[in-house]
N, C-alpha and C positions, 0 to 999 in steps of 0.2 A: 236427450242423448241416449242411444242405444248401444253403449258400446261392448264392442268383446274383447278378451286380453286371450294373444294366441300365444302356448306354449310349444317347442321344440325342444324335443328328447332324444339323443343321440345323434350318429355322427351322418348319417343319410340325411336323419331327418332333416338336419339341421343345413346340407347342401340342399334338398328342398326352399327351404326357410327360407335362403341368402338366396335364391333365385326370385321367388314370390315377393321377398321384401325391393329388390331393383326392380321389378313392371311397377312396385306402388311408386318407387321415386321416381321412374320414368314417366309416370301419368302425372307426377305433384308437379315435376321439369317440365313437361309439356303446356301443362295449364296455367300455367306462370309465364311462358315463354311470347311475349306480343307477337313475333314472328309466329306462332308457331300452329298447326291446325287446329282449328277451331272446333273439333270434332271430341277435342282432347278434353275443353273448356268448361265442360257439362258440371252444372250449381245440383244436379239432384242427385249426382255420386256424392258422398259425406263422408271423407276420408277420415274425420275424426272418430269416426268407429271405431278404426282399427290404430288411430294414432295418437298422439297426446303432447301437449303444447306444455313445457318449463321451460326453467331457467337454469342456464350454466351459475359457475361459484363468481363469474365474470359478472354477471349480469346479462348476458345474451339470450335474446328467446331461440328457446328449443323446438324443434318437431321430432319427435322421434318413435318409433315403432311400441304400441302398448304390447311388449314380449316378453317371454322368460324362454332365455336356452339354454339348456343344459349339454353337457357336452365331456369328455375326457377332457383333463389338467394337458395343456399343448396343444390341445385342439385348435384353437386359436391364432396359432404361428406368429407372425410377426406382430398380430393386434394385441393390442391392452383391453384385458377384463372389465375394464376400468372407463374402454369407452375414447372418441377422440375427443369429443367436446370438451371434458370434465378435465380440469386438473389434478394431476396424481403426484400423491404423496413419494416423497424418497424412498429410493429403495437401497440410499444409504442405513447401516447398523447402526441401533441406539447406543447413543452414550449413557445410558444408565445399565450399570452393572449388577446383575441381580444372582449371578449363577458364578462360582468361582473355580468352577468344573470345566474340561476340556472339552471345546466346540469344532464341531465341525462345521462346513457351511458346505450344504449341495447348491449349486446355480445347473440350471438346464442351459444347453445351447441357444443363444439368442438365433433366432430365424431372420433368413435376408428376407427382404419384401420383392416381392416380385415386380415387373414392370409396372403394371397399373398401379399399385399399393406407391411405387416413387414417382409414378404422375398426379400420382395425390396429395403426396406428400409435396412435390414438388406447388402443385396450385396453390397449396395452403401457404409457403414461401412467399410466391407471387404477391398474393392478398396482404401478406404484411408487409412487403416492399413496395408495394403503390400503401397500403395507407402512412406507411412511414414518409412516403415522398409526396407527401400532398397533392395523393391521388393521381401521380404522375405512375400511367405501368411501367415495368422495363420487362424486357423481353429475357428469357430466359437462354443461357447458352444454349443448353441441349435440351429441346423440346422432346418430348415422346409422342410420336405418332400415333394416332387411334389405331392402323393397320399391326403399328410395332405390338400394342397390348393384343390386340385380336390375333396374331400368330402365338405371340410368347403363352397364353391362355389356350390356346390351341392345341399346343406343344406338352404341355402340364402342368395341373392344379393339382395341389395334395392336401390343401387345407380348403373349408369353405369360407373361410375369410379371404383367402386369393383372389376373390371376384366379386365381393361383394362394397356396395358404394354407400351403405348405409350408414348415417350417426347412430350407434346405439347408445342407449341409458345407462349407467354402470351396474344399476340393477339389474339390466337384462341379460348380464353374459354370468352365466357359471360355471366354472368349472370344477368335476368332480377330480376331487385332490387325495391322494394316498392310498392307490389301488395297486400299483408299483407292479403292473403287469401291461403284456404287450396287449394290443387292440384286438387282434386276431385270437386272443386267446379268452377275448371277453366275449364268446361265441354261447353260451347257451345261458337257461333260466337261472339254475344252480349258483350256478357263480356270478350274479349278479345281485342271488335272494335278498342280502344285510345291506346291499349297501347303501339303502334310503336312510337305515336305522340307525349307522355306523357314525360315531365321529361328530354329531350334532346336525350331521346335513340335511335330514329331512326336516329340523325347525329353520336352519335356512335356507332351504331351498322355499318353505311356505312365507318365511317371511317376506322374501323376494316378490312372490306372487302377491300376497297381502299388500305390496306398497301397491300397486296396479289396480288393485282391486276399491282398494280402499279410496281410490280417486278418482273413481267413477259414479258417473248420477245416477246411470239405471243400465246396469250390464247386462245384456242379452244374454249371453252365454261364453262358454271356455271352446275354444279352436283347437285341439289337441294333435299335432303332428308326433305320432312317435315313430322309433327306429325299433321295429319287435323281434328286431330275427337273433339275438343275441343278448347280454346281462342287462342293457337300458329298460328292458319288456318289465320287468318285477320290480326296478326302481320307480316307472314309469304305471305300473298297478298301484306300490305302498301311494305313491305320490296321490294318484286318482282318486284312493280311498279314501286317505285324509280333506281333498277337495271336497267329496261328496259329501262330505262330515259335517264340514264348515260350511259348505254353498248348497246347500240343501236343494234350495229349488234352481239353482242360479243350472240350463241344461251344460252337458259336456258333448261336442260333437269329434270324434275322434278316427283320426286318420294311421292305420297301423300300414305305415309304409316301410317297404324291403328293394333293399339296394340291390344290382345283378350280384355280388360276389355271395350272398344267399342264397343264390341258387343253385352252385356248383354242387359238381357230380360227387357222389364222395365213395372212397374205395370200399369200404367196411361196412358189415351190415352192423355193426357196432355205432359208427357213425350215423347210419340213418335210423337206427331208433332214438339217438339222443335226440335228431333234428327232427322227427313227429313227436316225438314226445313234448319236446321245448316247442312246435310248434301247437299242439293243443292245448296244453297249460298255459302258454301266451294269449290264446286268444280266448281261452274259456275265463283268464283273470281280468285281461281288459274291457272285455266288454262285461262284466259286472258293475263298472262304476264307470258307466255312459251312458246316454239316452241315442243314441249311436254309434253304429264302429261300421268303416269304411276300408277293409284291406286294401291297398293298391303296392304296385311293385308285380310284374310280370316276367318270368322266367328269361326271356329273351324279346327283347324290345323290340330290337331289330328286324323280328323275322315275323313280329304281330302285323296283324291289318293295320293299327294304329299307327305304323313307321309306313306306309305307301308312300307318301309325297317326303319322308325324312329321310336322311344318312347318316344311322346313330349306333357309336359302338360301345356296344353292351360293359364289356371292362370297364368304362370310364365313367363314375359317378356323376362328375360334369354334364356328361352327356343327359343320362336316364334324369336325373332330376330336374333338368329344365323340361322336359315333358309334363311331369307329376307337377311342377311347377305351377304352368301353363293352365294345365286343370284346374289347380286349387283357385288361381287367382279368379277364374271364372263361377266357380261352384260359389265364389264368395260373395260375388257383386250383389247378389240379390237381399245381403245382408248390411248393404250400406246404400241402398235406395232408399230416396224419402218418398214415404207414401203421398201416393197421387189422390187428390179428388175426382171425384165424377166428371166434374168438369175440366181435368186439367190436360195440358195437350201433352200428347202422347209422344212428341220429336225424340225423345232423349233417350227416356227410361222408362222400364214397365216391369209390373209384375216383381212389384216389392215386399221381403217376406224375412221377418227377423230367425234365429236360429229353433226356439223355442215351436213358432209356426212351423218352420220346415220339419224339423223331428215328428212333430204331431202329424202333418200331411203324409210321411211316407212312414213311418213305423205306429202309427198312432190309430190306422184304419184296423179294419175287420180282423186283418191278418194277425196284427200287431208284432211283425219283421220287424227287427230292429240293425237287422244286416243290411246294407244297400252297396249296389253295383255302379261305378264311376267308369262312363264310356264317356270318349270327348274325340270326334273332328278335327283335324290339327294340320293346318287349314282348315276350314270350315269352307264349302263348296258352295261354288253362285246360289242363291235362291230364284231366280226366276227360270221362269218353265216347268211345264207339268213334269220333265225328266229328272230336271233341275232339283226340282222339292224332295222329288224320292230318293235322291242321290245323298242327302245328307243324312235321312234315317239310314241308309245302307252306310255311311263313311262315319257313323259313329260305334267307334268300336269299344271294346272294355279295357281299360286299367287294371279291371280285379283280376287277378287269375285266379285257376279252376271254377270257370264259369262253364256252363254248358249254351249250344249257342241255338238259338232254330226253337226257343221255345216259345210253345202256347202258353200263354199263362194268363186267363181272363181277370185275374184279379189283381192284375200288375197295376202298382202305381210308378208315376213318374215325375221328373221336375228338372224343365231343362232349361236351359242359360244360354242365347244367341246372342253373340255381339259383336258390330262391325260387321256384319253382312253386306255380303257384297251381291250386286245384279247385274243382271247383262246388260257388256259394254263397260264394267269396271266401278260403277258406282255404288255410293253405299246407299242402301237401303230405308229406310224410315221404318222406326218401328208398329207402325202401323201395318207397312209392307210386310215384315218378319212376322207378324203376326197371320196373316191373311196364307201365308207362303207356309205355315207350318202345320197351320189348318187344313190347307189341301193335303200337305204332304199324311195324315194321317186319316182323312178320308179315302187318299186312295191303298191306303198300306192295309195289306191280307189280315195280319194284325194286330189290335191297339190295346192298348193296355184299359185298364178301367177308370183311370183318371191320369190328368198328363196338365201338372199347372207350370206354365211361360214366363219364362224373364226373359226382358232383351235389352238389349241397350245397344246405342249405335256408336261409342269408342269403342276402338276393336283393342286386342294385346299389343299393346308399341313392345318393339324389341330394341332392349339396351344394349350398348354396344359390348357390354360385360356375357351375351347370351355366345354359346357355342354355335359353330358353322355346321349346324343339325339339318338346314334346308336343303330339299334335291332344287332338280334345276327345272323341277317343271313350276319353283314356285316365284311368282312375278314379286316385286318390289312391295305391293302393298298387300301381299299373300296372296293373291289373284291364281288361279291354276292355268297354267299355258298351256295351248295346244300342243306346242312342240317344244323340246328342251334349248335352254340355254348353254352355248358350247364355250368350253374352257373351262368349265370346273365340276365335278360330282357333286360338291358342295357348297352351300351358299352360307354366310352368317350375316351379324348384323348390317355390315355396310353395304349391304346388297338386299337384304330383305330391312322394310322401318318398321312395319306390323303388319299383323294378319288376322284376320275373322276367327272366330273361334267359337265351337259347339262344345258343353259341355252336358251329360246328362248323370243323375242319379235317380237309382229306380231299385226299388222294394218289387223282387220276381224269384219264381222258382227258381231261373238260370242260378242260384248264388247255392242250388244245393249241394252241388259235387265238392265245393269250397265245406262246407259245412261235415257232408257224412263223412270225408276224407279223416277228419279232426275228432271226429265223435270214435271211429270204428277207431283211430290210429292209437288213442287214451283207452280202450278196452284192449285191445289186443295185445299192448304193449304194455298197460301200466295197472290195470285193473283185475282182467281176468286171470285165475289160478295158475301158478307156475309160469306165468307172461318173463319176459325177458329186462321187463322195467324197472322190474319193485325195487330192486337196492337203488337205484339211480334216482327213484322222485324220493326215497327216503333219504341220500342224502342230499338232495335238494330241499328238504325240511317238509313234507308232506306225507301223511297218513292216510288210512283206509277211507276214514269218512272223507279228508276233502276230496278226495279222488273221485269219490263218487258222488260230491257235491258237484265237482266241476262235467261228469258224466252227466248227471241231470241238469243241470243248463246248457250244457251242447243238445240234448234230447230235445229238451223246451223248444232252443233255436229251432231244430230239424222240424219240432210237429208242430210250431208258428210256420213255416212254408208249407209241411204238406203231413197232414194230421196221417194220411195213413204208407207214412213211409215205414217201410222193412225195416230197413236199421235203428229206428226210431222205437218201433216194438221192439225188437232183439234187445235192444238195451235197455229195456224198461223191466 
């Protein structure tokens, strides 16, 4: 077994997360399903990578997500920390009297559940009324319609439990307790510095991880989603450090994802040096304690090449995160492939490569980039035809922003993930075909990076009925791209789209430099250099002269691993 245990850090990250986690139920639901396509069915996807089989206090076998989330005390909404499966303890008052002093009791407002969360609740009903009636079902008065949940989630989500259909573990939920501040005002590094160290959480928060960890045969690696744009970033550094402590060689592959409200405009040049400030001490801290860091979250989603075939509004975390979602579930496949023999037939799966492999292939060459660029197809467009082929290196666009686009970069590497392709006339493809088809596409491309290693596989993303109505209408039922638009709606969601092809790529290139000297000049001019506008502000964010220019010289590193004779790179040396 190879497995990975994926962490989620704060409140974005963690709407990522409950997206990513329903395509995996939606692929477990599919392949279980006799009815159901047999495309779905594939023995060399090994979802026990990412997932892990107990037992309830019942006795019932468990499957449930090998995760740790972390998250704000409420985050949660109407779910239990605690998980559905497990039984939980009273949350009646002890009768033992130990304190003869005046007590108060805070209780938070209990959360309604929203439609889908009481078709849940409702099913779970169901299932003890047929087994109580010897397996006799009864029909329920008031069913909820799949349409009803797909408006009502339409309408609005505020939690990422709102949509999410996952059993989790009770290890896997956590929440950070006793910060007794608004969300919006947990916006920068500062005020997020202590609080791994605060209160005993950062031993439980490892010990959490340690149950996971410790129940594995041979862990690949740590999956890291965090939320960096505000106080998660420094919980989510202390946390890594300690990882790197304990898991020495075990890799960390880390995705520093940013939600649209991130990106808002802000009035004050007061505000925007806190937010370059907090944005290069974010990323100059987290990427210290990974063997990769993968910024994604894009300024405006909506208005990137990446939204052509979608209708996604930037406000609405629901929305952005099923995209970044979409991504991840693809970037991952390749880490729960069972390696093929020479001899084995290619129908299913190819181009299998554990986490430790992938870090080495793209940050591990000449260059040794440890930065990589996440572009993904969303649809992924027909592969056949010589037009066809080039149309998908053209429709793979970036996730990372401040990327620069139109670059030569001869020593680019790359590692890209096709699945469920589809060919003209509608049908999917073999991997074989994907293979063959991806080939041309970079013989004929002006051009090619210096290496470019293939996954494919032919189950495409099934879309759960829990995803948002993000498709336009030029996109067909099985993600297919139409000639002409379908009339009567600008948008399309799950009941009208079931799945779609999907391109995902990661690639170690100069494009990620303007992302990089942005962070380097922004930590010099603001926080470093004499009489700069920063210094009281990282001082009391708990930082001095040397780290400052500790974290100067690994942004520099970064900058002169891409391009040894960049300007800014000297300037700050």
């Amino acid at each position: 077994m190879r497995e990975i245990v994926t962490v989620q850090v704060g409140s974005f990250a963690n709407f990522i997360g409950s997206h990513f986690w329903n395509f995996q139920d939606e692929m477990l639901g599919l392949a279980a399903d006799p009815y159901g396509d047999p495309v779905f069915k594939i023995q060399s996807l090994n979802m026990d990578v990412i997932y892990r089989t107990g037992e309830t206090h019942q006795g019932t076998t468990s499957y449930t997500p090998r995760l740790l989330s972390i998250d704000f005390q409420g985050s949660l909404g109407s779910v239990s920390s605690k998980g559905t499966l497990y039984s939980e303890g009273s949350n009646e008052p002890s009768e033992v009297v130990t304190w003869a002093g005046h007590v108060s009791t805070h209780a938070s407002e209990l959360q309604n559940k929203n439609l889908f969360l009481q078709s849940l609740y409702q099913e779970e009903q169901d299932v003890a009324l047929t087994n109580g009636n010897n397996g006799e079902a009864k029909d329920s008065q008031h069913e909820i319609q799949d349409t009803d949940i797909v408006r009502c989630l339409d309408e609005g989500v505020q939690f990422w439990t709102d949509f999410s259909k996952v059993h989790y573990h009770p290890q896997s939920l956590y929440e950070v307790n006793g910060l007794w501040m608004d969300v919006k005002q947990f916006d920068n590094y500062g005020i997020g510095r202590d609080v791994f160290m605060e209160n005993l959480r950062g031993e439980e928060i490892c010990d959490k991880l340690r149950f996971f960890v410790e129940e594995c045969d041979h862990i690949q690696g740590f999956q890291f989603i965090v939320d960096d744009s505000g106080g998660f970033s420094p919980l989510a550094a202390d946390f890594l450090e300690s990882v790197s402590d304990e898991y020495t060689n075990t890799p960390v592959l880390l995705y520093a994802v940013r939600g649209p409200s991130s990106h808002m405009s802000l009035s004050s040049r007061k505000q925007t040096v806190v937010r370059d400030l907090h944005d290069a001490v974010s990323f100059s801290r987290l990427s210290s304690f990974c063997k990769m860091i993968v910024p994604v979250g894009l300024p405006s989603l909506s208005r990137s090449k990446t939204s052509t075939f979608l209708n996604i509004k930037d406000e609405n975390p629901y929305h952005c995160s099923a995209v970044y979602a979409a991504a991840l579930h693809s970037t991952s496949l390749p880490f729960r492939m069972e390696p093929l023999g020479p001899t084995a037939d290619l129908s299913d799966v190819f181009g299998a490569v554990d986490v430790n492999g992938f870090v080495q292939m793209l940050a591990g060459q000449s260059r040794q980039n440890m930065v990589a660029i996440l572009d993904v197809a969303m649809p992924s467009p027909c592969l056949s035809g010589k037009q066809d082929k080039q149309s998908l290196l053209r429709n793979l666009q970036p996730l990372t922003p401040e990327v620069a686009e139109d670059v030569d970069d001869l020593q680019a590497v790359e590692s890209m993930i096709v699945h469920g392709a589809i060919g003209s006339g509608g049908h999917r493809l073999s991997v074989s075909e994907v293979k063959n088809a991806i080939h041309g596409a970079y013989e004929c491309a002006t051009t090619r990076p210096m290496f470019c290693h293939l996954s494919a596989a032919r189950c495409p993303l099934p879309i759960p009925l829990l995803f948002p109505s993000i498709f336009g209408n030029l996109v067909g039922q099985h993600g297919e791209l139409l000639g002409s638009p379908i009339l009567g709606s600008s948008s399309r969601g799950s009941l009208d789209v079931h799945s779609i092809p999907m391109a995902a790529r990661m690639r170690s290139s100069r494009a990620i430099m303007p992302f990089l000297e942005n962070r380097l000049a922004n930590l010099h001019k603001f926080g470093i250099e004499r009489g700069c506008p920063g210094t009281e502000l990282l001082r009391s964010w708990g930082f001095g002269k040397d780290e400052l220019e500790d974290m100067g010289e690994t942004l520099s590193k970064m900058v002169r691993a891409v391009d040894p004779h960049s300007d800014i790179s000297s300037d700050s040396d």
